[in-house]
N, C-alpha and C positions, 0 to 999 in steps of 0.2 A: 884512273885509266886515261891514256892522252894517244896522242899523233894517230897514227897507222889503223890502232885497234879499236879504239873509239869511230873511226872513222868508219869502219867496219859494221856499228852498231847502226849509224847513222839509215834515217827510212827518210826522212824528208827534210829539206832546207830551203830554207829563202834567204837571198841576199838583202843584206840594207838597204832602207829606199834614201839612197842620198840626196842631199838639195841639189838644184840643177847646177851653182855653181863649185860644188863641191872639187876641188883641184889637187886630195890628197888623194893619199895611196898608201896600202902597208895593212896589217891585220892588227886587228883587237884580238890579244887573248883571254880571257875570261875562264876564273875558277867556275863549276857548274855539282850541283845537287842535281841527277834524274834519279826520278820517282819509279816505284813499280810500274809505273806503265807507260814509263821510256819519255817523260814531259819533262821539263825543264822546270824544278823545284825552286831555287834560288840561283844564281849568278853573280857575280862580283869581277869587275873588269879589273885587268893590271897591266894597264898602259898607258903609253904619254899622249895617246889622243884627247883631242876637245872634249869637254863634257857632253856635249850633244852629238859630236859623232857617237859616241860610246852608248849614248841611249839609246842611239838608231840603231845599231847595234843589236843592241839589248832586247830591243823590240821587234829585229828580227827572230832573234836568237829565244825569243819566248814560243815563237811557232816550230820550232823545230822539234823533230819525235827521233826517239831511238829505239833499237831494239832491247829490251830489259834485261840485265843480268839475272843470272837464276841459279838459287842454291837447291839444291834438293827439290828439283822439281820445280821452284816458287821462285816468282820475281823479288827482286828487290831492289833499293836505289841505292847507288852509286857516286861515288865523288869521280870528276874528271876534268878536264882541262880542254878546253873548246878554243880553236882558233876558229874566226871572224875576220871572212876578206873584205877590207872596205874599200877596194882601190876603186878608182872610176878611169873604167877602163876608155871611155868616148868624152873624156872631157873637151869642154869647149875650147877653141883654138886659142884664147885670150889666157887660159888656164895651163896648156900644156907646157910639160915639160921645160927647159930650152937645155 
């Protein structure tokens, strides 16, 4: 399950807590395992960010709940593909853009 519909599933998220001087921008996608009860089981990132943006990331991305897929009544877990915005939208003026 990916883009639109997953998104749909989606109850709660938190963004990255990036470092203060943090000057990129652009999303972590990430393979994801949710559990019956919509948690974030496993994750695996597939991007060309820094090893440590991706953690942050990650460690967002561990607090985030979904609503559970359900067969016959019963939850169960799902494979899906979780995009992760890490842009820092208030970068400091030595950082931005040019």
């Amino acid at each position: 399950m990916a883009g639109k519909e997953l998104e749909k599933r989606r109850i709660h998220c938190e963004p990255p807590k990036l470092p203060g001087l943090w000057c990129g921008k652009g999303v972590i996608m990430f393979s994801v395992v949710i559990n019956a009860e919509g948690k974030i089981e496993c994750a695996e990132a597939f991007s060309k960010h820094s090893t440590d943006v991706k953690q942050l990331a990650l460690d967002a991305l561990k607090k985030w709940t979904f609503k559970p897929v359900e067969v016959d009544g019963k939850p169960i877990a799902f494979l899906g593909i979780v995009e992760v915005d890490v842009s820092w939208e208030s970068a400091p003026s030595q950082c931005r853009s040019k």
